[in-house]
DRENDO-1510 file (C-alpha; in Angstrom, 1 decimal, always signed):
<recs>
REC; n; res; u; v; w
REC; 1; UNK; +3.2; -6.9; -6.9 .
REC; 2; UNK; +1.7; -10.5; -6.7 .
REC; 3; UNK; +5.1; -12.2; -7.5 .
REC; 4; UNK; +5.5; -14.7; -4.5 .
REC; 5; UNK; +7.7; -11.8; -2.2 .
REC; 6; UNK; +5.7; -13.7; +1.0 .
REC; 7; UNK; +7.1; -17.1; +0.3 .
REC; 8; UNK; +10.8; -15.8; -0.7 .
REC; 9; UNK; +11.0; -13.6; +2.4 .
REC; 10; UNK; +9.3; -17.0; +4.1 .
REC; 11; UNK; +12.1; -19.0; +2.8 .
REC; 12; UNK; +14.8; -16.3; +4.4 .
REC; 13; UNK; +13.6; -16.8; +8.1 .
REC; 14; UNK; +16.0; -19.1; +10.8 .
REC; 15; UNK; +14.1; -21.0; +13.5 .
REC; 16; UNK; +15.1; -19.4; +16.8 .
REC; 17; UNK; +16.8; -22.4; +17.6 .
REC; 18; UNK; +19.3; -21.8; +15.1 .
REC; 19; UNK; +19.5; -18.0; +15.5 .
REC; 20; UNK; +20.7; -17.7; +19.1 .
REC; 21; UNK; +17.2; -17.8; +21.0 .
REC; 22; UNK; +16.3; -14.9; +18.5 .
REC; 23; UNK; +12.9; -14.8; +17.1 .
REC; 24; UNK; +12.1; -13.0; +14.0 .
REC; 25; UNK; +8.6; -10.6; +13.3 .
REC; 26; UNK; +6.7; -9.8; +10.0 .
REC; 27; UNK; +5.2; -6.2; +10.4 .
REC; 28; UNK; +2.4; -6.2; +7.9 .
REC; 29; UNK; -0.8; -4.5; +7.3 .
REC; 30; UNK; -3.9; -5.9; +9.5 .
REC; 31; UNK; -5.6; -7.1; +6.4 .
REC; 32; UNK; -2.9; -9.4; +5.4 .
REC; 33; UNK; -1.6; -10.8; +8.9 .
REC; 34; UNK; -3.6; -13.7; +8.0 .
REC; 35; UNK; -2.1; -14.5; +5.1 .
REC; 36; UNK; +1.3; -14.4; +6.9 .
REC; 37; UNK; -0.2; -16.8; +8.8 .
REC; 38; UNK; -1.4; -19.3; +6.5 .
REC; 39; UNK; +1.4; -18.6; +3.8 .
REC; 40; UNK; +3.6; -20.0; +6.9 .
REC; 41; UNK; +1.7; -23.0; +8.1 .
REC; 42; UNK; +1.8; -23.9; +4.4 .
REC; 43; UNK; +5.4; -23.2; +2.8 .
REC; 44; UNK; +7.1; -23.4; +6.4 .
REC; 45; UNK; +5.2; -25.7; +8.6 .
REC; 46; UNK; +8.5; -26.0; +11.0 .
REC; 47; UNK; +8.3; -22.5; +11.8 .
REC; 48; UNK; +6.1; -21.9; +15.3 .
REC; 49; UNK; +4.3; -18.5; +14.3 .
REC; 50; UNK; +2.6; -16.6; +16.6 .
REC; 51; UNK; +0.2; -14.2; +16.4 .
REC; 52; UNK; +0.8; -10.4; +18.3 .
REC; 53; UNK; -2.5; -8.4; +17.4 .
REC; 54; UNK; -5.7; -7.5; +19.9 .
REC; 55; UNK; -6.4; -6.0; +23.1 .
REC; 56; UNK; -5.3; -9.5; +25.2 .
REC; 57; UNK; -1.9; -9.5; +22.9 .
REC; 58; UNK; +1.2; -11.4; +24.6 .
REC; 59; UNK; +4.1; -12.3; +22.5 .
REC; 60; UNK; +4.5; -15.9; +22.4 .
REC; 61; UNK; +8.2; -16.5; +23.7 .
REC; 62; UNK; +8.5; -19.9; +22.1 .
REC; 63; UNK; +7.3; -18.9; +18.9 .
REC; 64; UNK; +9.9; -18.7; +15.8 .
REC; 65; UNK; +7.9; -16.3; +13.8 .
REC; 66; UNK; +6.3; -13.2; +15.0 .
REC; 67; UNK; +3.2; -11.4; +12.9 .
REC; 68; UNK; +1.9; -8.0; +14.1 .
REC; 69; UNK; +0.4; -5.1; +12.3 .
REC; 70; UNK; +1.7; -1.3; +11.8 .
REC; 71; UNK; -1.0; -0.1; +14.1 .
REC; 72; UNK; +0.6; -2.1; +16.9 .
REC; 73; UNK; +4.3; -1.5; +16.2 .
REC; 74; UNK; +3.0; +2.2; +17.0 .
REC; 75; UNK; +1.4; +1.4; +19.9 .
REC; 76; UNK; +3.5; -0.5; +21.1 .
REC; 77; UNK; +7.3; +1.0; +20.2 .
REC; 78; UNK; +9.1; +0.6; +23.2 .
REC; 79; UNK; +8.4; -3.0; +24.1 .
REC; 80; UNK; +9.3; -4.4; +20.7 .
REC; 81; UNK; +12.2; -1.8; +19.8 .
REC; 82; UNK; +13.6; -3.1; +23.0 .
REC; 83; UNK; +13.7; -6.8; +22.1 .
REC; 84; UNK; +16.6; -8.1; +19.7 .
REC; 85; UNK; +15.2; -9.5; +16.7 .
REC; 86; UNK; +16.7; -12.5; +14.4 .
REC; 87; UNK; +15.1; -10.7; +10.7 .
REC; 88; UNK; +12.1; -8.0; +11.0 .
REC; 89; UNK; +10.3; -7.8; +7.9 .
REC; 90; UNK; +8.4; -4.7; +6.8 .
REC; 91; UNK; +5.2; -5.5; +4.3 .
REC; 92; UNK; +3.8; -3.4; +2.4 .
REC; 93; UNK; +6.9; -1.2; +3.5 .
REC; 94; UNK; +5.4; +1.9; +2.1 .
REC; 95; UNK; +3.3; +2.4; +5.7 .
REC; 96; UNK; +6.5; +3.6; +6.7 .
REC; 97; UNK; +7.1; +6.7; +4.3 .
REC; 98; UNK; +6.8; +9.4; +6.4 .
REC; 99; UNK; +9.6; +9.8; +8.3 .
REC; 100; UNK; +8.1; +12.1; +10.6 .
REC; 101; UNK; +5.0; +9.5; +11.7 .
REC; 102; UNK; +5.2; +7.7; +14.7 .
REC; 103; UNK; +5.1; +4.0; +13.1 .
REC; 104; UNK; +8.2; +4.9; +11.4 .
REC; 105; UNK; +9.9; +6.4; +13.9 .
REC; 106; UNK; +9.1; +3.1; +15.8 .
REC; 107; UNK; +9.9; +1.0; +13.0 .
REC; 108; UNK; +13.4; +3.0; +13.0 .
REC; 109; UNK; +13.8; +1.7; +16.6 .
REC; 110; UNK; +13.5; -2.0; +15.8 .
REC; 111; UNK; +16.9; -3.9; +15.5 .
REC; 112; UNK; +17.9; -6.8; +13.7 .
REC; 113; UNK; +20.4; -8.5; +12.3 .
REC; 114; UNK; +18.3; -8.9; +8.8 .
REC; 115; UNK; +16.0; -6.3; +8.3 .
REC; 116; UNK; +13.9; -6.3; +4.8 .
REC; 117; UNK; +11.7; -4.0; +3.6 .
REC; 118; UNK; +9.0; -5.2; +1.0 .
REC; 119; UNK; +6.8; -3.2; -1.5 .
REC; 120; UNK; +5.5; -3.0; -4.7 .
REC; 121; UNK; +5.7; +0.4; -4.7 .
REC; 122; UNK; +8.8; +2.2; -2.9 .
REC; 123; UNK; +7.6; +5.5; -3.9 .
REC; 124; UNK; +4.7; +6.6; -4.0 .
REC; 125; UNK; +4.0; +10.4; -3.7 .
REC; 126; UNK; +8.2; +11.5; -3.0 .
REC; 127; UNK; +11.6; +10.3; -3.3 .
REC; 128; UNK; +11.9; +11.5; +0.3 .
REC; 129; UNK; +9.7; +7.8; +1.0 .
REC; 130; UNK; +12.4; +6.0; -0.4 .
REC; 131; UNK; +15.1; +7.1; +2.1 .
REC; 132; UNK; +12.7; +6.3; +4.9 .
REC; 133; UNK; +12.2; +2.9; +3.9 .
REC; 134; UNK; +15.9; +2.2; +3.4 .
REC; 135; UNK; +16.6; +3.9; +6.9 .
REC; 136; UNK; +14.8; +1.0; +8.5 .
REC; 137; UNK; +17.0; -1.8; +5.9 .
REC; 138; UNK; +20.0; +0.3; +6.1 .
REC; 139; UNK; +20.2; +2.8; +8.3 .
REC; 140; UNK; +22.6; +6.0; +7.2 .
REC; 141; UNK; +23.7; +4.5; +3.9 .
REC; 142; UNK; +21.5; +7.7; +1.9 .
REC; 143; UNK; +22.6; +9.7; +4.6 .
REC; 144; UNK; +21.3; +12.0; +7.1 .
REC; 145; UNK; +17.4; +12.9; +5.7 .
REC; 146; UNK; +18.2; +16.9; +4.7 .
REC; 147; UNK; +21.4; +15.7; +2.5 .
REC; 148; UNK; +19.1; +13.3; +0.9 .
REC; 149; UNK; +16.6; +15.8; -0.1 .
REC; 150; UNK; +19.4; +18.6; -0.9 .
REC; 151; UNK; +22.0; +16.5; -3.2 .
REC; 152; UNK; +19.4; +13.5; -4.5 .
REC; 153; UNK; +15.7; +13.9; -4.4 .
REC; 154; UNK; +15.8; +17.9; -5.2 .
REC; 155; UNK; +18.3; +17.5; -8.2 .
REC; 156; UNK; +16.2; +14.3; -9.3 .
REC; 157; UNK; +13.1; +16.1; -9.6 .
REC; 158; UNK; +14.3; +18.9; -11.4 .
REC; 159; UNK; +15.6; +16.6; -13.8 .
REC; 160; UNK; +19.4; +16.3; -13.1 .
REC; 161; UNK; +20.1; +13.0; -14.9 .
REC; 162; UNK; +23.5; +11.9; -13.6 .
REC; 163; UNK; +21.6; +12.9; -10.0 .
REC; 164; UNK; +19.3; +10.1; -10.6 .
REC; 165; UNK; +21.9; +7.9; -12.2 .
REC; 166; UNK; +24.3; +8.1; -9.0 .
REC; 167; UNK; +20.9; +7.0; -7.0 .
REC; 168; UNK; +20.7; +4.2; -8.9 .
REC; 169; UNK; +24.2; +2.8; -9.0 .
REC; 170; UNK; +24.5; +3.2; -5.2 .
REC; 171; UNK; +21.1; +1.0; -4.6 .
REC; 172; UNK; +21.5; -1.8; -6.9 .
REC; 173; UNK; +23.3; -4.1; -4.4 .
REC; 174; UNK; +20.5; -3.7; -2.0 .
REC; 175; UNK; +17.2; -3.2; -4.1 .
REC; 176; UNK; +16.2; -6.9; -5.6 .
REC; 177; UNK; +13.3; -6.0; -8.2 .
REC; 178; UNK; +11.1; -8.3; -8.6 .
REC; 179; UNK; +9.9; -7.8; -12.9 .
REC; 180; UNK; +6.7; -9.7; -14.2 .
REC; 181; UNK; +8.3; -10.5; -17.1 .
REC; 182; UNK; +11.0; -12.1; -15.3 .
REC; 183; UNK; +9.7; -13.6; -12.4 .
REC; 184; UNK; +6.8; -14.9; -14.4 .
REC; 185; UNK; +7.0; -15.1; -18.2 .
REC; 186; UNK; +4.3; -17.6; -18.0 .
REC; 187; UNK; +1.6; -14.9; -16.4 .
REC; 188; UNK; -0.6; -13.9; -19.6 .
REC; 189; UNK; -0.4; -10.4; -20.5 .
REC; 190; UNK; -2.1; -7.3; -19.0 .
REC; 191; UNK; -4.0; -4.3; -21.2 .
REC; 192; UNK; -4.9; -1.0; -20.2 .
REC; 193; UNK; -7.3; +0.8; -21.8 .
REC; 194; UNK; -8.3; +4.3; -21.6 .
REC; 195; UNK; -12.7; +4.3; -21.7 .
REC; 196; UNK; -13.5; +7.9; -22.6 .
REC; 197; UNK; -17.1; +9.1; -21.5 .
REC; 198; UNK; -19.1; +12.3; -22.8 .
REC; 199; UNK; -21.0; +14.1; -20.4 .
REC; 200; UNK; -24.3; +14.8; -21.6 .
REC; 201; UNK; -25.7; +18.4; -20.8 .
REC; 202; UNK; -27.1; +18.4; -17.7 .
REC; 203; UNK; -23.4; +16.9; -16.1 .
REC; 204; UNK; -21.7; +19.2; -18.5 .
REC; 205; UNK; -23.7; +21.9; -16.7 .
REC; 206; UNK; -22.6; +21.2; -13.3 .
REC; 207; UNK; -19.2; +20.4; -14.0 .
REC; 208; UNK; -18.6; +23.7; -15.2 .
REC; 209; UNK; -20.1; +25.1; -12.4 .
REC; 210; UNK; -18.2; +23.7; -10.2 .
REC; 211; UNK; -15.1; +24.9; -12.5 .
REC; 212; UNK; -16.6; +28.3; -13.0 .
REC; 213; UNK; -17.0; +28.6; -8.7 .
REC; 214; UNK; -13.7; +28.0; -7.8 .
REC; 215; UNK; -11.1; +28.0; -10.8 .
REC; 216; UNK; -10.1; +32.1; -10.7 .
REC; 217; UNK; -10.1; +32.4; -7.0 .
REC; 218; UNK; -8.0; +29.2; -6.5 .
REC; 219; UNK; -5.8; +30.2; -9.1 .
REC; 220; UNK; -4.7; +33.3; -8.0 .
REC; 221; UNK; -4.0; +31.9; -4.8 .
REC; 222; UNK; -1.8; +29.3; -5.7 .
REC; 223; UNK; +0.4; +31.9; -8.1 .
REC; 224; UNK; +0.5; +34.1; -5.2 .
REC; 225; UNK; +1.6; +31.3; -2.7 .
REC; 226; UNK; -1.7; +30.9; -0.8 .
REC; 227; UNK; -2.2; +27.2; +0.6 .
REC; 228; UNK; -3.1; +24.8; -1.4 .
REC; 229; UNK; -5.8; +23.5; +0.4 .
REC; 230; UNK; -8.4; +25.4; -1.6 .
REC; 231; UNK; -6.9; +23.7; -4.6 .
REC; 232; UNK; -7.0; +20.3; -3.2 .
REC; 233; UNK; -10.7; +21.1; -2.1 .
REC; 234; UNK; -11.2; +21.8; -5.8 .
REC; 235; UNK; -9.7; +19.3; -7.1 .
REC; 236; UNK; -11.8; +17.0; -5.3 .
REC; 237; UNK; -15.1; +18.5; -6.4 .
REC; 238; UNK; -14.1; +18.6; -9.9 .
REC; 239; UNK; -12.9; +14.8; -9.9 .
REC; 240; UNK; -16.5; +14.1; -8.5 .
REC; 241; UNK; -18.5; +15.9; -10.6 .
REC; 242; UNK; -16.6; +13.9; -13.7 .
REC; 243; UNK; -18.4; +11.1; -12.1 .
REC; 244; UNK; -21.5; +11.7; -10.9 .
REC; 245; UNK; -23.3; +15.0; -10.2 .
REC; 246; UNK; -25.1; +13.8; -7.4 .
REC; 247; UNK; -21.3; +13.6; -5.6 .
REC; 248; UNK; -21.3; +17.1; -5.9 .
REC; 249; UNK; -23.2; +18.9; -2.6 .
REC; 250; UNK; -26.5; +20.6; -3.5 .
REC; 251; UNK; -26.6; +18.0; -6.8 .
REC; 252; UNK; -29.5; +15.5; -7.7 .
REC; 253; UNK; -29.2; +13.0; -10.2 .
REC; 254; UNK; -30.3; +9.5; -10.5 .
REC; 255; UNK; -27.3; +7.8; -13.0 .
REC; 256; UNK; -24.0; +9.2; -14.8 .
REC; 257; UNK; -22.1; +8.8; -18.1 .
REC; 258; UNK; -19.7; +7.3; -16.3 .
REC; 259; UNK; -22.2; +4.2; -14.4 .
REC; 260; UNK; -24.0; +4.0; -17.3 .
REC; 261; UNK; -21.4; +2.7; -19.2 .
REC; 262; UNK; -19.9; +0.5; -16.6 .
REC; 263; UNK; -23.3; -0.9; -16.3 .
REC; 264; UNK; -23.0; -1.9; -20.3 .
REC; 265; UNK; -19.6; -2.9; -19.7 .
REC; 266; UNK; -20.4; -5.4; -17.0 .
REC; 267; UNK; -23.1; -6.5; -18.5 .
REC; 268; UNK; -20.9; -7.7; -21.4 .
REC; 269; UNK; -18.4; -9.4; -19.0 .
REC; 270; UNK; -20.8; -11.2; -17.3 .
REC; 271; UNK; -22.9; -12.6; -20.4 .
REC; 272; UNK; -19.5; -13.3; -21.9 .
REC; 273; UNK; -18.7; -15.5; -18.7 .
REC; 274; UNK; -16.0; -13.3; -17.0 .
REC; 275; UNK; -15.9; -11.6; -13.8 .
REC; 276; UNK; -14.6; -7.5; -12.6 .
REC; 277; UNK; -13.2; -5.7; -9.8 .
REC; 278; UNK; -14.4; -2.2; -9.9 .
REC; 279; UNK; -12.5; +0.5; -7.7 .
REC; 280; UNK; -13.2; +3.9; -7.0 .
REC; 281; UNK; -11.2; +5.8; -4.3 .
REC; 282; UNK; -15.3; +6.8; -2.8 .
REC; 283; UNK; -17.4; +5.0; -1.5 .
REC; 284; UNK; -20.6; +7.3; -1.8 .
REC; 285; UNK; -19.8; +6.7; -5.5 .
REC; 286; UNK; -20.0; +2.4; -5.2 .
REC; 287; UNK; -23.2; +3.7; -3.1 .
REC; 288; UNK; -24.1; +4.9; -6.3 .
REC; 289; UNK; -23.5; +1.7; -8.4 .
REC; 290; UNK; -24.9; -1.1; -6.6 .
REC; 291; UNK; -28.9; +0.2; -7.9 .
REC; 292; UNK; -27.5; +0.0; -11.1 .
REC; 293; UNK; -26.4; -3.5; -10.8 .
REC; 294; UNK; -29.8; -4.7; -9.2 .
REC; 295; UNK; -31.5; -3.4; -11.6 .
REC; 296; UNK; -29.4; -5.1; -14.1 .
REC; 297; UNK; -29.6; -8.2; -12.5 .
REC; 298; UNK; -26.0; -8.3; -11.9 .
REC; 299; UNK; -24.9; -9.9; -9.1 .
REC; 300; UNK; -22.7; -8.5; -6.9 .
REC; 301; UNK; -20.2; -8.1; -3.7 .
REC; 302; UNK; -18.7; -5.5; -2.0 .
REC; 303; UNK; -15.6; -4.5; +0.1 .
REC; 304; UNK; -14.7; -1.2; +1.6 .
REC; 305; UNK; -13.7; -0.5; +5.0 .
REC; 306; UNK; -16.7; -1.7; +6.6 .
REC; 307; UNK; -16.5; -5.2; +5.2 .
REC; 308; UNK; -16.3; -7.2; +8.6 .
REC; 309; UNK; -15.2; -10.5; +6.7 .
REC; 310; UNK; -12.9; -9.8; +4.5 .
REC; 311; UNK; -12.0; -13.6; +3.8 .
REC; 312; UNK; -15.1; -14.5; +3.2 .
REC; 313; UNK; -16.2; -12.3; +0.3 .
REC; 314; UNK; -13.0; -12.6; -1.2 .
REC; 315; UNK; -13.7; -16.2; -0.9 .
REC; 316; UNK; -17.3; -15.7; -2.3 .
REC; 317; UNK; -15.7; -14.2; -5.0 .
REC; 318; UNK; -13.2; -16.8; -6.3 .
REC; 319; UNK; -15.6; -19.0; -6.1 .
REC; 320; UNK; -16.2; -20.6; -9.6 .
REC; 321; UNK; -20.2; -20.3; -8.8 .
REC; 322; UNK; -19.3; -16.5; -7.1 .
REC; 323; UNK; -20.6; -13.2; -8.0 .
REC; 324; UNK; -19.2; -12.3; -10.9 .
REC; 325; UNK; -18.7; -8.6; -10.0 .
REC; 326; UNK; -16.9; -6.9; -6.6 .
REC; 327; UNK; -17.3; -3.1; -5.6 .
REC; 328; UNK; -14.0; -2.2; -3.6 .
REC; 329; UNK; -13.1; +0.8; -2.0 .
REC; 330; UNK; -9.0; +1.5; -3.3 .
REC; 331; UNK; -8.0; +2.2; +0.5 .
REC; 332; UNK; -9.5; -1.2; +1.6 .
REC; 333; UNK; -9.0; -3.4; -1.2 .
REC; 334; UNK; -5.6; -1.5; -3.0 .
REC; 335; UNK; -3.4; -4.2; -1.1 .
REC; 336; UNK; -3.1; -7.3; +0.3 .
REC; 337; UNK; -5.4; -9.6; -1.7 .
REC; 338; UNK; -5.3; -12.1; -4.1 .
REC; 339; UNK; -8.4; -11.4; -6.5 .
REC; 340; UNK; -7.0; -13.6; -9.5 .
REC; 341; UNK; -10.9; -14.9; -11.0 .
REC; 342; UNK; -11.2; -11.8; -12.1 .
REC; 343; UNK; -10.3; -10.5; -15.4 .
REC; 344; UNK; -11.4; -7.7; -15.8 .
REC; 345; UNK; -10.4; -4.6; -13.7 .
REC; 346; UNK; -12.4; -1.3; -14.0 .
REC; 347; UNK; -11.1; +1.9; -12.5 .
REC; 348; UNK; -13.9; +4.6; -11.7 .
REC; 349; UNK; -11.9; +7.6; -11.0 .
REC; 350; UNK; -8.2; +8.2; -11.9 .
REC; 351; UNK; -5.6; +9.5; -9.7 .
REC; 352; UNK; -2.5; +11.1; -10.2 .
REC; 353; UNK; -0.5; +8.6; -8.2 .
REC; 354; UNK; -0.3; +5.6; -10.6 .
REC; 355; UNK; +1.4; +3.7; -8.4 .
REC; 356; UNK; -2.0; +3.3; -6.0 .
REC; 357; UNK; -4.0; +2.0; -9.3 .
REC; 358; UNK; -1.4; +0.1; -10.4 .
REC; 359; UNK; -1.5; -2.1; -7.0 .
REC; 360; UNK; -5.6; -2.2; -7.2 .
REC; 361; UNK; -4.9; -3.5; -10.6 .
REC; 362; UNK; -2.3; -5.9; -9.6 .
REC; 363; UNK; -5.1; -7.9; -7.5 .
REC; 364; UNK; -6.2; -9.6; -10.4 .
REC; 365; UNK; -2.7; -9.3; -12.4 .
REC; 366; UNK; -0.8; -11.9; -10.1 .
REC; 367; UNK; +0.8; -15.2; -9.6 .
REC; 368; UNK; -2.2; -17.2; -10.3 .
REC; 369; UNK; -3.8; -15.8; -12.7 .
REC; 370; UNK; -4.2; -17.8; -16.1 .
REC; 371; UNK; -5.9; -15.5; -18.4 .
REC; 372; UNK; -5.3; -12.0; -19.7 .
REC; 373; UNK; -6.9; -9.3; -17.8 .
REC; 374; UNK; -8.0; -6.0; -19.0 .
REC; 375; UNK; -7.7; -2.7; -17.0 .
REC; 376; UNK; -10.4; -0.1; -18.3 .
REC; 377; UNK; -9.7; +3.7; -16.8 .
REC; 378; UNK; -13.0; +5.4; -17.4 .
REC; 379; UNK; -12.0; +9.1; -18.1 .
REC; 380; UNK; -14.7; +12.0; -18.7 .
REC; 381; UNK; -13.7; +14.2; -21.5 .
REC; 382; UNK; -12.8; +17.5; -21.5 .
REC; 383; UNK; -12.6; +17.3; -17.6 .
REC; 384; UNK; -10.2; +17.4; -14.9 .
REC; 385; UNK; -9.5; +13.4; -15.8 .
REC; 386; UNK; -7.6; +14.2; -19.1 .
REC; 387; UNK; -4.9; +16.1; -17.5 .
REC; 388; UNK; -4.4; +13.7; -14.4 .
REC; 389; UNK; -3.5; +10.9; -17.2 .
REC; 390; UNK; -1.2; +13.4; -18.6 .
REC; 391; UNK; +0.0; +14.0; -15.1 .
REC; 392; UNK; +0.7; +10.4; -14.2 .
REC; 393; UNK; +2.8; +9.8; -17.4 .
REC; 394; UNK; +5.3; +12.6; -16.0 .
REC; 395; UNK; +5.5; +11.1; -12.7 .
REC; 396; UNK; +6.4; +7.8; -13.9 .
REC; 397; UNK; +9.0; +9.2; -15.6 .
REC; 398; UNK; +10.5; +11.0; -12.7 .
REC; 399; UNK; +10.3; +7.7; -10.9 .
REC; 400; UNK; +11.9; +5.5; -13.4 .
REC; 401; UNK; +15.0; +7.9; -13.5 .
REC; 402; UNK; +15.6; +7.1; -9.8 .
REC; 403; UNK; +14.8; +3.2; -9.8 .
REC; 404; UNK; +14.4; +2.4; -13.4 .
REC; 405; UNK; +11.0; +0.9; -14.9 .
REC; 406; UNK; +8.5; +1.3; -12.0 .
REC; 407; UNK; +4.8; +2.1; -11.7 .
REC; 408; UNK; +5.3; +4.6; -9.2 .
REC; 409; UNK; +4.7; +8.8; -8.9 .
REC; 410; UNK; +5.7; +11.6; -7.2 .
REC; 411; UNK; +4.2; +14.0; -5.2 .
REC; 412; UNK; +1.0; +16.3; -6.4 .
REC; 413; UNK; +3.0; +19.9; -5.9 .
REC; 414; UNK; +1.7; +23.4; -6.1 .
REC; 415; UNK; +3.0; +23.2; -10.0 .
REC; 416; UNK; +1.0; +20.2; -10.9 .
REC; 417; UNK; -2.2; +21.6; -9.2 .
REC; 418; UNK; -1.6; +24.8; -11.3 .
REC; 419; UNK; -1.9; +22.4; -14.8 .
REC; 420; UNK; -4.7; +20.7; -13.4 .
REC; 421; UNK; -6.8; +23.3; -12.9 .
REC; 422; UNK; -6.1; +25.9; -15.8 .
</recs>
C-alpha cells in the first residue's frame, strides 16, 4: 500500500491506436477516480482519459483510457462486459471478494487481453477472496470455486502446511508483491505501539454490564449452533463500551479513558509540531471527540462519509499551515488517500481484521513520506480489546502461510467469537 502501484499499472497501458482500436478501463473506487485521473494527465499525458461516472455518463469512444467506479461496473454490467477491452484494471481489487455479489459477477464478465487486479490487501476476512480476485486475472487457473474451498482454503485454515505451500508455489508467477522494504528502502521506518487504558469505575461498571447481559445467553447459543448474530450484536456493544459508555444505549457520560488520553496525546503532537490521523470504525464516537478537541484548542478536520469535498480537506490537511489533526471514519478514509504530513496515526478501536487498520495506517506510511510515523492502538484493559490483538496475530499467521509476509486476516468464525467472548 502506497508504493506507486497507480503509476506502474499507468506505465502498462497501450494507446488504442496501438492496441487494435481497443481502449483500456481502470475500475476503481469512487473516491480515487480522480486520482486516476490526475496520476494520468501527469505520468502519461499521451494517454486521452475519459471519465465514465454520473447520471449523463457516455463512454468517450476516442478516449485511450477509461476510469469508472465499482458502483457503475454493477449497474452497468452488460454494456461494458459486452465491449472488448485492451487491459481492465481492478483497484482496490478487494471490492470484488465476494463471489456471489453482483459487481463481481460483472467484473467476471469483463474481457481483456491484460486484466490486473490491484490490492494491498488480497485477503481480507477468507481465502475464498483470493480465488475471486484471481478469477477476474485468471480465470479457472485455482479451479472451479468449491475445489478451491475443499483442497486449498479448508486444509489451509486448519493448518495443513504443504496445503498452503502448494498455494504458494502455483501463485508466484502471477502475484508481483510489492514489499516496503524493497520498493522503498529509503521510506523511514513505521512503529506500532500498543496504548493501554484503565477504565475507571464508573466505565468498568457498564462494561460489565454489558458483559454480565449478554455473555451466558450468547454463549450457549453459539456451542449449541444458534446464529451468530447475537454474538456479533455483542461484540459490538462490548467493543463500544471499551470506548466510551455513552456508545452504549441507555448510557450517559460526558468523556472516556480512552478520549481522555488521546486528548493528552494530541496535545503532545501538536505542541511538539507534528500532526495525526485518528480512525475509529464509528462515527458517533469522532462525534464524541471533536468537544474534546475545542475545548483543547486543537484544531481540527474531519472526513467520514458525509465529507462532500474530499479533496479539499485532504488538501487542508497537507497543508504546511493545515490543521494539525484529522477525524476519519475507517470506511471512508481506510483507502485511497495520500495523508503523508502526518506522523502520527492513532487507532480508536481495534478490529480483528488487521489488514483494514493496516491500510488506514498506510495513509500516512507511503511513498512520500519523509519522517517516521508512529501507529498508537489504544486498547482498554481487561476488555474485549486484549483478546482481538491476540486474535489478529493468529490471523496473520494463517495468511502469511498462503501468501507469505502479509498484513492480512481471516474470517471472524463461530470459534473466534467463542474466545472473544469467554
Amino acid at each position: 500500500m502506497g508504493l506507486g502501484k497507480t503509476l506502474e499499472a499507468l506505465c502498462a497501458l497501450r494507446p488504442r491506436a496501438e492496441a487494435g482500436g481497443r481502449p483500456s478501463l481502470v475500475v476503481a473506487p469512487t473516491s480515487v477516480l480522480r486520482n486516476w485521473q490526475d496520476e494520468a494527465a501527469r505520468f502519461r499525458p499521451g494517454l486521452a482519459t475519459a471519465l465514465y461516472h454520473g447520471p449523463r455518463r457516455r463512454l468517450d469512444e476516442g478516449a485511450d483510457l477509461v476510469v469508472t467506479s465499482y458502483a457503475i461496473l454493477r449497474l452497468d454490467a452488460e454494456d461494458l462486459g459486452a465491449r472488448e477491452w485492451d487491459a481492465v484494471i481492478l483497484d482496490e481489487a478487494q471490492n470484488v471478494k465476494n463471489p456471489d455479489s453482483q459487481v463481481a459477477r460483472a467484473a467476471h464478465r469483463l474481457r481483456a487481453g491484460f486484466p490486473l487486479a490491484m490490492t494491498g490487501t488480497p485477503v481480507e476476512n477468507r481465502l475464498a477472496e483470493l480465488w475471486s480476485q484471481m478469477q477476474f486475472a485468471n480465470p479457472g487457473f485455482l479451479g472451479t470455486r468449491d475445489d478451491f474451498e475443499q483442497r486449498v482454503a479448508g486444509p489451509i485454515a486448519a493448518g495443513d502446511a504443504e496445503a498452503a505451500a502448494r498455494l504458494r508455489e502455483r501463485l508466484r508467477p502471477f502475484v508481483l508483491r510489492r514489499r516496503k522494504r524493497d520498493v522503498a528502502p529509503e521510506l523511514p521506518p513505521r512503529t506500532d505501539v500498543v496504548l493501554r487504558v484503565a477504565l475507571e469505575e464508573p466505565e468498568r461498571a457498564v462494561y460489565d454490564a454489558v458483559q454480565a447481559a449478554t455473555r451466558r445467553d450468547v454463549l450457549a447459543s453459539l456451542q449449541g449452533g444458534g446464529s451468530v448474530l447475537a454474538a456479533l450484536e455483542a461484540l459490538l456493544r462490548l467493543r463500544q463500551a471499551a470506548c466510551h459508555p455513552a456508545l452504549v444505549p441507555g448510557q450517559r457520560a460526558d468523556t472516556s479513558s480512552k478520549v481522555e488520553l488521546l486528548r493528552e496525546e494530541l496535545e503532545t503532537v501538536v505542541e511538539d509540531g507534528h500532526k495525526a490521523l485518528v480512525f475509529s470504525q464509528w462515527t458517533s464516537l469522532l462525534d464524541l471527540v471533536e468537544p474534546h478537541l475545542r475545548a483543547a484548542h486543537v484544531p481540527f478536520l474531519r472526513l467520514d462519509g458525509g465529507t462532500r469535498d474530499r479533496a479539499g480537506v485532504v488538501s487542508a490537511f497537507q497543508a504546511d499551515d493545515g490543521p494539525p489533526v484529522l477525524l476519519v471514519s475507517l470506511r471512508a478514509g481506510g483507502v485511497g488517500l495520500n495523508l503523508t504530513a502526518a506522523d502520527h496515526v492513532f487507532l480508536l478501536d481495534p478490529w480483528w481484521n488487521p489488514a483494514v487498520e493496516d491500510q488506514a495506517a498506510d495513509r500516512a506510511h507511503r511513498i512520500g513520506q519523509t519522517r517516521s510515523v508512529i501507529v498508537y492502538r489504544m486498547v482498554a484493559e481487561g476488555t474485549v480489546e486484549e483478546r482481538i490483538l491476540a486474535l489478529q496475530a493468529r490471523k496473520r499467521e494463517l495468511f502469511d502461510a498462503a501468501l507469505g509476509e502479509a498484513g492480512a486476516a481471516a474470517s471472524l468464525t463461530r470459534e473466534d467469537l467463542l474466545q472473544l467472548l469467554q
